[in-house]
C-alpha positions as CSV (number, residue, x, y, z in Angstrom):
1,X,0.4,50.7,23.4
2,X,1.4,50.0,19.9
3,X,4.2,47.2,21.6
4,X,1.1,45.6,23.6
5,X,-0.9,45.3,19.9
6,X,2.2,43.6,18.2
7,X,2.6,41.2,21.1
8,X,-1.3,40.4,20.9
9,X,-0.8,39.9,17.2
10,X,1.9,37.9,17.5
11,X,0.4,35.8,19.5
12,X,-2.5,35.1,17.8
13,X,-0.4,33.5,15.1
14,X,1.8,31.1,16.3
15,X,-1.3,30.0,18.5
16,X,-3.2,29.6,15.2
17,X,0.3,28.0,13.2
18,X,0.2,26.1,16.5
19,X,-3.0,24.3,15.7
20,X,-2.1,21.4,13.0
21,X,-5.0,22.1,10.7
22,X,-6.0,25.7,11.1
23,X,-9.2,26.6,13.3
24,X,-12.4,25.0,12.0
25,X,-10.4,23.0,10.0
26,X,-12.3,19.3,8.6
27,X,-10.4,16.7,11.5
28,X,-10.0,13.2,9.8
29,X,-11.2,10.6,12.2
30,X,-9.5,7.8,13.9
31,X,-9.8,5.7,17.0
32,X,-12.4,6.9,19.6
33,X,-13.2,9.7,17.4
34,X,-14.0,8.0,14.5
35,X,-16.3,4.6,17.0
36,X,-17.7,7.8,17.9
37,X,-18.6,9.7,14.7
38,X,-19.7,5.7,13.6
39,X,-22.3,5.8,16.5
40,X,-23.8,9.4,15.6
41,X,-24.0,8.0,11.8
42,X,-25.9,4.7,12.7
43,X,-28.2,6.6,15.1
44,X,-29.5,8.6,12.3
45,X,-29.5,6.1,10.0
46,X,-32.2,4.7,12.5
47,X,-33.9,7.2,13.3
48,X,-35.0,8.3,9.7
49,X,-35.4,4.4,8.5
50,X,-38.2,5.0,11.4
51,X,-40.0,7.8,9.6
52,X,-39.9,8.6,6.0
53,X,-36.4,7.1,4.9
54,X,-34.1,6.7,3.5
55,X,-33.6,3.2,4.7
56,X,-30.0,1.9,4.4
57,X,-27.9,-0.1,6.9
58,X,-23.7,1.0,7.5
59,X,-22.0,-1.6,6.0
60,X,-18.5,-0.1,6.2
61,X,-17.0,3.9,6.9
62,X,-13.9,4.0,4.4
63,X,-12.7,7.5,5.9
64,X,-14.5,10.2,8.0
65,X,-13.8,13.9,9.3
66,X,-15.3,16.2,12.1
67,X,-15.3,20.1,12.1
68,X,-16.5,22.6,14.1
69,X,-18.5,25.0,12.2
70,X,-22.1,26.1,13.9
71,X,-22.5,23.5,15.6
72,X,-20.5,19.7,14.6
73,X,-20.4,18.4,11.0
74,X,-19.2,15.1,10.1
75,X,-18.4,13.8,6.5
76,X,-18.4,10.5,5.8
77,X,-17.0,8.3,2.6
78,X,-19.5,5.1,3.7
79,X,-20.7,1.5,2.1
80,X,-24.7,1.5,3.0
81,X,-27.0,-1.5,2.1
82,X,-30.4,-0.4,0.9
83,X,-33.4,-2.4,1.3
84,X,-32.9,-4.7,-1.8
85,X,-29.3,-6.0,-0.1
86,X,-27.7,-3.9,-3.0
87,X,-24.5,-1.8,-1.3
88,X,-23.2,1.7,-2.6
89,X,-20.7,3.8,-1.8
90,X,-22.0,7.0,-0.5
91,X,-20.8,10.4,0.7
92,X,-22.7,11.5,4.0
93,X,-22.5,14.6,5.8
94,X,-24.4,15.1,9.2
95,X,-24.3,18.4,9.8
96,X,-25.8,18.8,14.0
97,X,-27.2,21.8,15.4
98,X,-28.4,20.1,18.6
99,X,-30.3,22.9,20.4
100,X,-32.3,23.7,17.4
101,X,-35.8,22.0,16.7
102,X,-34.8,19.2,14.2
103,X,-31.3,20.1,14.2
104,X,-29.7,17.5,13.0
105,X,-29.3,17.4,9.0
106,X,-28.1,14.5,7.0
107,X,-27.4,15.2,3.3
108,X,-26.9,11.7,1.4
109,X,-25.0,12.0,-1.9
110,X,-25.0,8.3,-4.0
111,X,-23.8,7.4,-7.6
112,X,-26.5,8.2,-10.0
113,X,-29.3,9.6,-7.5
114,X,-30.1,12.4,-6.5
115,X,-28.5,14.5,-3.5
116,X,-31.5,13.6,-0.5
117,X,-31.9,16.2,2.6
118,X,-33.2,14.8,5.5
119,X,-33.9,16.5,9.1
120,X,-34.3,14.7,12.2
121,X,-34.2,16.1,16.0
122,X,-31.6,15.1,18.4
């Protein structure tokens, strides 16, 4: 019995030293991942210009990562153009629970404004 538990133990770490960044882990995105994670960002970027803001535009994602924590959270380093044309660089996160009601935050975090919460559903 006590052979079985070491085995099981064992195991379990080289399947976790297996995984290149540790489970749950922030994954930087690339490639399909990253057209992908740009498609999530630009729908919510619509659908709160559609209700109460804020209202900015992508202009450009300068890096991105994905993790698994309850539910899918993506952080973004992004270029966004506000309404007036003017373009900042912003950090985004958009953290989705889709099966809850509204369950899709987005926490925007600009130079010189304050951090801005914003809920939307799925």
């Amino acid at each position: 019995m006590f052979l079985a538990k070491i085995l099981i133990l064992c195991t379990a770490c080289v399947l976790v030293s297996a995984t290149p960044f540790g489970l749950g882990a922030p994954k930087v995105l690339e490639g399909e991942d990253l057209a992908s994670a740009q498609q999530t960002l630009e729908a919510s970027l619509t659908k709160l210009a559609a209700g109460e803001g804020p209202h900015y535009r992508l202009s450009k994602i300068l890096s991105a990562t994905s993790q698994v924590v309850s539910g899918f959270k993506n952080d973004y380093s992004v270029e966004l153009i506000d309404n007036q044309g003017a373009t900042k660089v912003c950090q985004v996160d958009i953290w989705s629970q889709s099966w809850l009601p509204n369950g899709i935050q987005v926490t925007f975090r600009c130079p010189n404004e304050p951090e801005l919460v914003r809920k939307h559903d799925a």
